[in-house]
C-alpha positions as CSV (number, residue, x, y, z in Angstrom):
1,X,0.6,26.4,-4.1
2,X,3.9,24.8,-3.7
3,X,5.0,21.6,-5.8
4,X,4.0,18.5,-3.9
5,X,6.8,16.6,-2.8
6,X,7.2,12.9,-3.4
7,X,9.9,9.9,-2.2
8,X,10.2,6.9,-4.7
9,X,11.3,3.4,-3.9
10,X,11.8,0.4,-5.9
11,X,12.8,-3.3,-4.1
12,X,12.4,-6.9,-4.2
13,X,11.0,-9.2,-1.6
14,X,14.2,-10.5,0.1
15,X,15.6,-6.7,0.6
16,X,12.1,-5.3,1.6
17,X,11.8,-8.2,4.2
18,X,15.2,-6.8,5.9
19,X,13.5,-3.9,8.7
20,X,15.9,-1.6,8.1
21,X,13.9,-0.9,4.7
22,X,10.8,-0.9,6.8
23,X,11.8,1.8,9.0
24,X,14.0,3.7,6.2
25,X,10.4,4.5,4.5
26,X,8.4,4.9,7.7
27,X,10.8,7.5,8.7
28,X,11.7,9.0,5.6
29,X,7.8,10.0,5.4
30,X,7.1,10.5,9.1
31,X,10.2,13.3,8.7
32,X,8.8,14.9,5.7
33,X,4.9,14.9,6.8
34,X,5.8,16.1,10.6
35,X,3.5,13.0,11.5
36,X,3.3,12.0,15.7
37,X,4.5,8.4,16.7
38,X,0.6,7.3,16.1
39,X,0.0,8.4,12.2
40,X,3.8,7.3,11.2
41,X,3.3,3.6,12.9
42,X,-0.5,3.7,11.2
43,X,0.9,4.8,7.5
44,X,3.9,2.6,8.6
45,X,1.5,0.1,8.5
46,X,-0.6,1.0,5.2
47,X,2.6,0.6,3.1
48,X,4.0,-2.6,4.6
49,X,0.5,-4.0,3.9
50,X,0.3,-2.9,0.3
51,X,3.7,-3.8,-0.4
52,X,3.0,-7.7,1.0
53,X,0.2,-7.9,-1.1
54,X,2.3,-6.6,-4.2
55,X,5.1,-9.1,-3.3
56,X,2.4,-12.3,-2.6
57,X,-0.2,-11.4,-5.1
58,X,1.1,-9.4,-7.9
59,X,4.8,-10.7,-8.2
60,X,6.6,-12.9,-9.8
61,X,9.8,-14.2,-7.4
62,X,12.8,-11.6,-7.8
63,X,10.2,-8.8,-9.3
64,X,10.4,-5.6,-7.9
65,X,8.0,-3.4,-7.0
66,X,7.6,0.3,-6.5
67,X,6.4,2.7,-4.2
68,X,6.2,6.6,-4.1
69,X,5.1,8.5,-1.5
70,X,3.5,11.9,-2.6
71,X,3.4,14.8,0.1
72,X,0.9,17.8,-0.4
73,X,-0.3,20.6,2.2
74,X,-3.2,18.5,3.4
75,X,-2.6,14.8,2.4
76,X,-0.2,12.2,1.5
77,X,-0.7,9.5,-1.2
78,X,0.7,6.7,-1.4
79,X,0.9,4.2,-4.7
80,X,2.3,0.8,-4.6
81,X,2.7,-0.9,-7.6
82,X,3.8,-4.4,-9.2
83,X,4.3,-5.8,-12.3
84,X,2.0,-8.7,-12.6
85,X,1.9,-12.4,-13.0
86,X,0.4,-15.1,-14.1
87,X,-3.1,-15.4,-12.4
88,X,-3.0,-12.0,-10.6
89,X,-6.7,-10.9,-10.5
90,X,-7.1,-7.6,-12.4
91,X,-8.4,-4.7,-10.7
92,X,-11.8,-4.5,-11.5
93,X,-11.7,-8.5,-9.5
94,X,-9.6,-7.2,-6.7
95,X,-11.6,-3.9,-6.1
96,X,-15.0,-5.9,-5.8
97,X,-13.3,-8.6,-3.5
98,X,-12.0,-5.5,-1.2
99,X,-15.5,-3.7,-1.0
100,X,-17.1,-7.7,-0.5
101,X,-15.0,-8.2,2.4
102,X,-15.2,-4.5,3.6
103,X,-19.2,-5.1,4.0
104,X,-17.8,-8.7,6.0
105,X,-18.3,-8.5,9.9
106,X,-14.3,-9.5,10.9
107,X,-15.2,-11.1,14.3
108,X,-17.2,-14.0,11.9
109,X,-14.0,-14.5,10.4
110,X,-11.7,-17.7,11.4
111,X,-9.0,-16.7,8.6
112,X,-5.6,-15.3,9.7
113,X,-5.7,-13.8,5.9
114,X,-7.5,-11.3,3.9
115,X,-8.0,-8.5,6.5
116,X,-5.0,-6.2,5.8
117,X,-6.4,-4.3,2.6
118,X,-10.5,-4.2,4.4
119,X,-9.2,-3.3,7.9
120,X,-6.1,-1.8,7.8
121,X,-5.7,0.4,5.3
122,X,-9.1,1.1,4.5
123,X,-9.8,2.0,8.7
124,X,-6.7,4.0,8.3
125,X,-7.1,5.9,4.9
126,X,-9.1,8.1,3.7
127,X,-9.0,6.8,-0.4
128,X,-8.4,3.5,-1.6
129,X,-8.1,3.0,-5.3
130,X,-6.8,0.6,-7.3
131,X,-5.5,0.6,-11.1
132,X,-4.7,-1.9,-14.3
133,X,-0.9,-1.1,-14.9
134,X,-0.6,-0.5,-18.9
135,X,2.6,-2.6,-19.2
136,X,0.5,-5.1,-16.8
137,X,0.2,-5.2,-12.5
138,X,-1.8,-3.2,-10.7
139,X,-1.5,-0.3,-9.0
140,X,-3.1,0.3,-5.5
141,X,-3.2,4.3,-4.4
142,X,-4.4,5.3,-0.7
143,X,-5.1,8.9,0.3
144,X,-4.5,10.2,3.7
145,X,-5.8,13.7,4.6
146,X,-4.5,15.6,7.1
């Protein structure tokens, strides 16, 4: 079996909120997985949702977080991960809050906020996982199967 491949990215929020960033890691992974227009714009979508949620919830202004993108024969993985700050929930917290709001219906919901993690990228992922950081942050890892 061959070694699994894997892109790595690091960045704050002022030069991940520039597109060009956007697309440089959308196509940098639709390129190596072969994906069709669809499944890039979806795990297009998966990242920049995991990565605002890193920047908002898990980051303290001018932190950078980091991102690798792990290609194998039949999946890709993706882990997005920050460094923590003061009143960031712990993963145990945020894990029961995503499952909580996964069992929600979303047409009863008025909020513009809180859907990305339930809807997106658990409708568009296989895996959802997420992890204490030993240095501190969490870690959120998705699973795609091909």
């Amino acid at each position: 079996m061959p070694a699994p491949r894997a892109l790595r990215f690091s960045f704050s929020r002022e030069s991940y909120s520039q597109a060009r960033i956007r697309e440089l890691i959308a196509n940098a992974a639709s390129n190596v997985a072969g994906f069709a227009e669809r499944q890039r714009d979806r795990i297009c979508s998966v990242i920049d949702e995991l990565c605002q949620n890193a920047f908002e919830h898990g980051s303290m202004p001018g932190a950078e977080i980091g991102v690798e993108i792990i290609f194998r024969d039949d999946e890709i993985e993706i882990l997005v991960e920050d460094r923590g700050k003061d009143g960031a929930l712990p993963a145990a917290e945020v894990e029961e809050l995503f499952n909580k709001r996964r069992q929600e219906d979303p047409t009863a919901s008025t909020s513009k906020r809180g859907r990305g993690l339930p809807r997106i990228v658990a409708n568009w992922t296989d895996s959802v996982f997420f992890e204490d950081r030993d240095g501190g942050g969490l870690q959120v890892r998705v699973i795609k199967k091909f």
